[in-house]
C-alpha positions in Angstrom: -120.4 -148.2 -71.9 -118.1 -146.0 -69.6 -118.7 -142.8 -72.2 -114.6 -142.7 -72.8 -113.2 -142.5 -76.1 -110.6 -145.0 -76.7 -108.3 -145.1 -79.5 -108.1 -148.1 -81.8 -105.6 -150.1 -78.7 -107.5 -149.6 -76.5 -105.8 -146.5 -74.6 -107.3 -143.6 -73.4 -106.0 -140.4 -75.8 -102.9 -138.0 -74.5 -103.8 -135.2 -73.0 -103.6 -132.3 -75.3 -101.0 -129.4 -73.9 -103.6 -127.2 -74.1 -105.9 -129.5 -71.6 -102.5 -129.6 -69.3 -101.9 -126.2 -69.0 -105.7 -125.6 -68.5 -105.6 -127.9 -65.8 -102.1 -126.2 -64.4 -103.9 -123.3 -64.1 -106.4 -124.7 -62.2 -104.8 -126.1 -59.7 -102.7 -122.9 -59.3 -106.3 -120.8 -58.6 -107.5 -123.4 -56.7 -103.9 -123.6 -54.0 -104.2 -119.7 -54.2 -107.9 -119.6 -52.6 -106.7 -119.6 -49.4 -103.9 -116.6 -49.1 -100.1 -116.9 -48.7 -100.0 -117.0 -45.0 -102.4 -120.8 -45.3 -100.6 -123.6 -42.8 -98.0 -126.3 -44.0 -100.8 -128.9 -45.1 -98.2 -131.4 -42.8 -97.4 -129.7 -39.3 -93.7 -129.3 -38.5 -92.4 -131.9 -36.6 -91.9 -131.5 -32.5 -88.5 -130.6 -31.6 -87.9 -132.5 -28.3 -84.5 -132.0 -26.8 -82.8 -133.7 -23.0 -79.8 -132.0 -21.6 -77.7 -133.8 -20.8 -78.2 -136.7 -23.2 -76.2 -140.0 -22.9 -73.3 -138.8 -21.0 -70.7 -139.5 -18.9 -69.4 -137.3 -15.6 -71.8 -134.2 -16.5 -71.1 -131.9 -13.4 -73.7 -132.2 -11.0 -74.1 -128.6 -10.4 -75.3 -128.7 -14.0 -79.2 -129.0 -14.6 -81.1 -131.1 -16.4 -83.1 -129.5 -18.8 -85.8 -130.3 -21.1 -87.3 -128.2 -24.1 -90.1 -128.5 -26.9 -90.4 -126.3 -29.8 -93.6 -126.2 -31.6 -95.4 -128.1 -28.9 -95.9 -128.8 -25.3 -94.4 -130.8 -22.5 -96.9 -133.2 -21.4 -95.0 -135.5 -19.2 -91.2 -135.4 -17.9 -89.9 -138.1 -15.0 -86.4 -138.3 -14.5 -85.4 -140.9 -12.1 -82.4 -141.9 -10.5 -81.8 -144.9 -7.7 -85.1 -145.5 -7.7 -86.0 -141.8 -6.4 -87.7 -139.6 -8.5 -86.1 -135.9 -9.5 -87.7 -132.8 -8.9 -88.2 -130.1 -11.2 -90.3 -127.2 -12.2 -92.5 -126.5 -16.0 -92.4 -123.0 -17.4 -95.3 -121.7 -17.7 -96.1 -122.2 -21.4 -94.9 -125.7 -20.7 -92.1 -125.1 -22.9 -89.2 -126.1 -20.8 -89.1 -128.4 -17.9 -85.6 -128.2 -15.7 -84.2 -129.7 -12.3 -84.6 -127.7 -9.5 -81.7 -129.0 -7.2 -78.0 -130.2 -8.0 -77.5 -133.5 -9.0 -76.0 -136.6 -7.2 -72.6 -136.8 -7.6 -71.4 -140.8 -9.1 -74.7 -141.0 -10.0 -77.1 -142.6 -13.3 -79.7 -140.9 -14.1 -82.8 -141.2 -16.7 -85.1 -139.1 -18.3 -88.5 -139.8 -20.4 -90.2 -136.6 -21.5 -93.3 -136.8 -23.5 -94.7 -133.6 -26.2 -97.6 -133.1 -28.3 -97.0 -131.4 -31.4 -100.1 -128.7 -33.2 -101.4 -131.7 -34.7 -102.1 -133.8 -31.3 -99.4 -136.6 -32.4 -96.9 -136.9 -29.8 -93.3 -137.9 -29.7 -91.4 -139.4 -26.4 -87.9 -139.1 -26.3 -85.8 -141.4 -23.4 -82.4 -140.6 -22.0 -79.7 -141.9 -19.7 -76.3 -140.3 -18.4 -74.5 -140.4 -15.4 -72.9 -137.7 -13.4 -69.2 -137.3 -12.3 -67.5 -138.5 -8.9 -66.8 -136.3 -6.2 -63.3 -136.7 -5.4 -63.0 -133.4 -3.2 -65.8 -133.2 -0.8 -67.1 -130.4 2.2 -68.9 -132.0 5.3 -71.9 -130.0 6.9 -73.0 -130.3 10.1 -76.3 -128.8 11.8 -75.1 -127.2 15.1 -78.8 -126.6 16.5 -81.7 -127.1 16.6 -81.2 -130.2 17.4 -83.7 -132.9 15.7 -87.4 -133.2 17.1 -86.7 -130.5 19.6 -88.9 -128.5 20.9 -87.5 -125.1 20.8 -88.7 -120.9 21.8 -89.7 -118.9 19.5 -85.9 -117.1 18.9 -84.3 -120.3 17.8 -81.9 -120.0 14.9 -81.1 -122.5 12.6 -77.3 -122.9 12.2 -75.6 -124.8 9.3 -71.6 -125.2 10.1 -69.0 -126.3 7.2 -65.8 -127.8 7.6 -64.0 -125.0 5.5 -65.1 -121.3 4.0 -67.9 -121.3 1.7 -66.7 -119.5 -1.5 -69.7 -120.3 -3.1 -72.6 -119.1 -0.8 -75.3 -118.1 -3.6 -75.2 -121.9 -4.5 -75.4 -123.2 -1.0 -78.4 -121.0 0.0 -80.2 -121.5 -3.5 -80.2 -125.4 -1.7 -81.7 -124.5 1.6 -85.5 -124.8 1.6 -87.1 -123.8 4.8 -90.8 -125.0 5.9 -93.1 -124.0 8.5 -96.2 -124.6 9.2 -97.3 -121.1 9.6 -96.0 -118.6 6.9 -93.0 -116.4 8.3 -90.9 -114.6 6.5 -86.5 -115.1 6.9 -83.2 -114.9 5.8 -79.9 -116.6 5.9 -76.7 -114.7 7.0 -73.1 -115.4 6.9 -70.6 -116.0 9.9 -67.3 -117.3 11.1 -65.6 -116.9 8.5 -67.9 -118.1 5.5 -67.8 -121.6 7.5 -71.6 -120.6 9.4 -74.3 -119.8 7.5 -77.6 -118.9 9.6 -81.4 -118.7 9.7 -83.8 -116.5 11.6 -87.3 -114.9 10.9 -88.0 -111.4 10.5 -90.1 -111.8 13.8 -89.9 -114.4 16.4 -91.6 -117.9 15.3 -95.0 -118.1 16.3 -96.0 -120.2 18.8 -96.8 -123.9 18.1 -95.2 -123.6 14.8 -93.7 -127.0 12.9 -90.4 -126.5 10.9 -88.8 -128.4 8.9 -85.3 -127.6 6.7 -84.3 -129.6 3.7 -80.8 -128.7 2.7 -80.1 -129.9 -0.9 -76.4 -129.9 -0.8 -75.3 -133.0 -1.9 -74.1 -132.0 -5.7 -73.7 -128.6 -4.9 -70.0 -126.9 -5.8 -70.2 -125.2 -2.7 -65.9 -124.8 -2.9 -63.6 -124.1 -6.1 -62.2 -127.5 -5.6 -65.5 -129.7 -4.4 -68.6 -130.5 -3.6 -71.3 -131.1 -0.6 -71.7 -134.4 -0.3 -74.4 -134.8 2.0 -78.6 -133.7 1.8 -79.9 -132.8 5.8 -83.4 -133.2 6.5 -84.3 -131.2 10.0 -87.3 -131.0 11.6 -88.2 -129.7 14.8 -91.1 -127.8 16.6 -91.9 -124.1 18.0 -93.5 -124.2 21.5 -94.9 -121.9 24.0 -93.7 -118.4 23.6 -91.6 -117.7 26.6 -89.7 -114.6 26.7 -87.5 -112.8 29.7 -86.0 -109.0 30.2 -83.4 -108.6 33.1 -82.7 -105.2 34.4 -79.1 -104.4 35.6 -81.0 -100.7 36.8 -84.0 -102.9 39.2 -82.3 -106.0 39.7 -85.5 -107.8 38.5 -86.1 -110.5 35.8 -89.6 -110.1 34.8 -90.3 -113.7 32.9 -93.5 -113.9 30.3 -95.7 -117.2 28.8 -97.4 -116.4 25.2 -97.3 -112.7 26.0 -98.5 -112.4 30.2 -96.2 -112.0 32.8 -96.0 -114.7 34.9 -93.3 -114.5 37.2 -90.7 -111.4 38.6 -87.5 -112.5 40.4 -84.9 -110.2 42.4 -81.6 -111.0 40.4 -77.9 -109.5 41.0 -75.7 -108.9 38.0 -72.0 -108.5 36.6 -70.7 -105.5 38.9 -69.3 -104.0 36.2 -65.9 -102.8 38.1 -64.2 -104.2 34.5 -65.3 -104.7 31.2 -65.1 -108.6 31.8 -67.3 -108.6 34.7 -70.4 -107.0 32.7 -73.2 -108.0 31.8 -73.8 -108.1 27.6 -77.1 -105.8 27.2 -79.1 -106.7 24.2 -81.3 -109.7 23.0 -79.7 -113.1 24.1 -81.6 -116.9 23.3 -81.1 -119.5 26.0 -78.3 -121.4 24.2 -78.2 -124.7 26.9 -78.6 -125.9 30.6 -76.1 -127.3 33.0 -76.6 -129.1 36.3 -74.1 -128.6 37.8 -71.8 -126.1 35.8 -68.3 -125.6 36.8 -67.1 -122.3 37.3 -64.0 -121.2 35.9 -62.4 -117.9 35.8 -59.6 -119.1 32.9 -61.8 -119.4 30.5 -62.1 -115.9 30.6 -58.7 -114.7 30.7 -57.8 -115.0 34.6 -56.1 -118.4 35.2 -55.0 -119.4 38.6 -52.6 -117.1 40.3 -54.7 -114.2 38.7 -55.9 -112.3 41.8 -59.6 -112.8 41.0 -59.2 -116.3 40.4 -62.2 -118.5 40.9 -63.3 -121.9 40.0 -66.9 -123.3 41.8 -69.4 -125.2 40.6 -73.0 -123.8 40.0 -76.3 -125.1 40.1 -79.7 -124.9 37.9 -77.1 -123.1 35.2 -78.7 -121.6 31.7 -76.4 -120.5 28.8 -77.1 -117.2 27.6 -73.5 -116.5 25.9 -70.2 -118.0 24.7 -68.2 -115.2 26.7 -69.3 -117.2 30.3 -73.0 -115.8 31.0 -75.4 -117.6 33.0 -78.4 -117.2 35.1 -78.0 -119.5 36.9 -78.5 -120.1 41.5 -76.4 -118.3 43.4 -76.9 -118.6 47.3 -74.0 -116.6 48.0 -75.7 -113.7 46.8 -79.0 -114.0 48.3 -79.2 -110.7 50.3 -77.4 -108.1 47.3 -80.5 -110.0 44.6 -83.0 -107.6 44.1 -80.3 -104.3 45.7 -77.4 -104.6 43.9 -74.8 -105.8 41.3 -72.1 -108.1 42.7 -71.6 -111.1 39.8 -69.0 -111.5 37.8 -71.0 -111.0 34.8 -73.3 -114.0 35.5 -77.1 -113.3 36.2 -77.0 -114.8 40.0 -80.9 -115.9 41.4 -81.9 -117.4 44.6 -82.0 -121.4 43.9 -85.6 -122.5 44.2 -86.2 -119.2 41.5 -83.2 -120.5 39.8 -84.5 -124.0 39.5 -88.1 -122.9 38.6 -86.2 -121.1 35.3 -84.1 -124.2 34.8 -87.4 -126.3 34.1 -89.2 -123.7 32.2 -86.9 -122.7 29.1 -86.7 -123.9 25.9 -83.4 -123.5 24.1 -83.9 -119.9 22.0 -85.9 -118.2 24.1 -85.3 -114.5 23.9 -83.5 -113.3 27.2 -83.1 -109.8 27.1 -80.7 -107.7 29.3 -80.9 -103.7 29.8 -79.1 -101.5 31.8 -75.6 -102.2 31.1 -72.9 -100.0 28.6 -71.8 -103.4 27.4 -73.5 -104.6 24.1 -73.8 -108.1 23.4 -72.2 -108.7 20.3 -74.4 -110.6 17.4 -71.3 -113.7 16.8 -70.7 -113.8 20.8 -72.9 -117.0 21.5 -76.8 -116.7 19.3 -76.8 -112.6 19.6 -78.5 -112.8 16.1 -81.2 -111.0 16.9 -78.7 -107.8 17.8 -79.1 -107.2 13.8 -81.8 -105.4 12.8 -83.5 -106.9 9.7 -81.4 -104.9 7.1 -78.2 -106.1 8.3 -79.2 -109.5 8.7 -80.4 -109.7 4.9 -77.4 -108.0 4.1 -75.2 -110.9 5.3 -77.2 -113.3 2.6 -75.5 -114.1 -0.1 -78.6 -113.3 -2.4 -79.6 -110.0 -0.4 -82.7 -111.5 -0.4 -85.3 -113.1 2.3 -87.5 -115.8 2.3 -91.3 -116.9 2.9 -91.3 -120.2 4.4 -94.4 -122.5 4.1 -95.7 -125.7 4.2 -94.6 -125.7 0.7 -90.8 -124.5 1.1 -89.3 -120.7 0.4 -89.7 -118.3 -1.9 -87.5 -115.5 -2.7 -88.9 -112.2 -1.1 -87.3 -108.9 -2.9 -86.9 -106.3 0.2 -89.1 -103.2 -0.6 -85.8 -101.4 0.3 -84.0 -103.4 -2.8 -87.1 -102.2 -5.7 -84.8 -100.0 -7.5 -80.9 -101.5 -6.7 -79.6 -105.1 -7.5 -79.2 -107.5 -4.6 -76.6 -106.0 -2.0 -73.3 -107.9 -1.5 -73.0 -109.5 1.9 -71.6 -107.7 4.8 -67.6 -108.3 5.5 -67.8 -111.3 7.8 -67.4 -110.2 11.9 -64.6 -110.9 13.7 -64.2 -114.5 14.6 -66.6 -116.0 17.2 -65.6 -115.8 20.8 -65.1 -119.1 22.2 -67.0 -120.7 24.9 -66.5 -120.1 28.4 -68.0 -120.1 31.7 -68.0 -117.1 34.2 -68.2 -117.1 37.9 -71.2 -116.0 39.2 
């Protein structure tokens, strides 16, 4: 009924050897049809890879890093403590990797997703934990201080406990944000223990900051690690600025760019280097009410023949080598004629007081008129650098644009055609802090 032909058992008959060479050649034509370069009729399977991958005391300057070949990356969370790691996909979503060190002593887990050319996908989970830090480096933020509002000069200054001798991986972990884009760099001081931030420009006004350093994990020494993460945040306010003439004896004192107020001052009298004035661009470092006066701190200790110790009144920092502007009644009637101070910038007290109330720590106070320059380490002279210096003394040679975001490297239009330069040699050791007579 079927149309076969069975032989007398029942069976269908062999196939001949001609039939099965016929048939050969058929299938040969038929796998031919579509050209040697035809796709695998199965896809290749994904290759999805973790490093690290279930192990124990991976250094935690090491990343974690996550490839696919012959697919994408569709998902990767990697989790540890609870807290969730962050990280950055290339752009072909090829490779996902951590974008900060790891936690020292700590487990971590990893569950990265792929789809292969075929739309299947393949998940691959895995755990390891990082090794203890035995040998650690503290870091301490020396100003701003936190939720202060600050002028538009303000630095931002990181201090270690010993020398850096890794700086590129400390500043890879110091993300700057502000609310308004500005443009900055980090420079080098004291010895490789002081690392310090400042914008190309002063801050605009009104302006919210915020630094997260990501140093704990980082091999910021040969023989250790950072230990600790910071998390600063303070705020920009009015834009108060001030220039001091030693030539007029005026202070001419400004609010978001108008003059609002001009004092007759009286300044160092310059009969020795000591008793100058610093010219240059200072920041209002701190206040004191009242300050005592103390000419030892300056190299003249009792029995020195201009020996003085007094206390002061409405008293603003300007300087770590003594410099204050600060009341001085005693000089009244040379303020606004002449120089008489020992290096101080004397004012008449109610004027004194007025300035007392007005600044903000790091607002640019700017001297002129003196053969004495403020040195940039000698209290926060930063701004003495001009902007190539200053991103000279990065260990990337390279600035940043902060934003609400965080920073991005910014390659100098100087730099287009050299590598990065190599910081500057460090400058001489800070001066310490003292107080001058007025």
């Amino acid at each position: 009924m079927n149309g076969g032909v069975r032989n007398p058992e029942g069976r269908r008959p062999a196939r001949t050897a001609g039939a099965m060479a016929a048939a050969a050649t058929l299938a040969a034509a038929a796998a031919g049809c579509s050209g040697d370069d035809a796709e695998p009729v199965r896809p290749l399977p994904i290759g999805l890879s973790v490093v690290p991958h279930g192990a124990t005391g991976v250094p935690p300057e090491n990343p974690i890093v996550v490839r696919v070949h012959d697919g994408t990356l569709q998902n990767v969370t990697v989790r540890s403590g609870g807290e969730q790691v962050e990280g950055s996909l290339s752009g072909d979503r090829g490779e996902w990797r951590s974008r900060w060190a790891l936690t020292p002593g700590a487990g971590y887990e990893v569950m990265a997703t792929a789809m292969g050319r075929d739309g299947r996908t393949r998940t691959v989970t895995s755990r390891f934990t990082t090794r203890r830090v035995t040998q650690g480096i503290e870091v301490s933020v020396e100003a701003p201080n936190p939720g202060e509002t600050v002028g538009i000069g303000m630095p931002i200054i990181l201090r270690f406990d010993r020398p850096v001798t890794d700086k590129a991986a400390v500043e890879r972990a110091l993300e700057v944000r502000s609310s308004r884009r500005v443009e900055g760099a980090w420079h080098w001081f004291a010895e490789d223990q002081s690392v310090v931030f400042r914008p190309r420009r002063y801050w605009p006004a009104r302006t919210n900051v915020r630094l997260i350093a990501h140093l704990n994990g980082v091999r910021a020494v040969r023989d250790g690690y950072a230990t600790q993460d910071l998390d600063l945040r303070f705020r920009i306010g009015e834009a108060h600025t001030s220039v001091a003439s030693a030539r007029t004896h005026r202070m001419v004192v400004y609010r978001n760019g108008r003059k609002i107020r001009d004092f007759p001052i009286s300044m160092g009298k310059g009969t020795l280097r000591k008793y100058t004035t610093t010219n240059g661009v200072h920041l209002t470092m701190d206040k004191g009410n009242p300050v005592i006066m103390d000419s030892s701190t300056v190299g003249c200790p009792p029995g020195c023949p201009d020996y003085y110790r007094q206390t002061v009144y409405w008293s603003v920092r300007i300087s770590n080598s003594g410099e204050y502007v600060h009341a001085a009644p005693w000089s009244v009637g040379s303020q606004g004629r002449a120089n008489v101070s020992h290096g101080c910038v004397n004012m008449a007290p109610e004027a004194a007081r007025w300035f007392y109330n007005f600044s903000y720590r790091g607002d640019p106070y700017t001297v002129t008129g003196t053969d004495r320059e403020l040195e940039p380490d000698n209290g926060w002279g930063y701004w003495q650098l001009g902007w190539r210096k200053w991103v000279a003394g990065s260990a990337l040679g390279q600035s940043v644009m902060a934003g609400p975001e965080g920073s991005t490297p910014v390659r100098p239009r100087w730099q287009a055609q050299r590598p990065p330069a190599s910081p500057s040699p460090s400058p001489s050791a800070a001066i310490p802090s003292a107080t001058r007579g007025g």
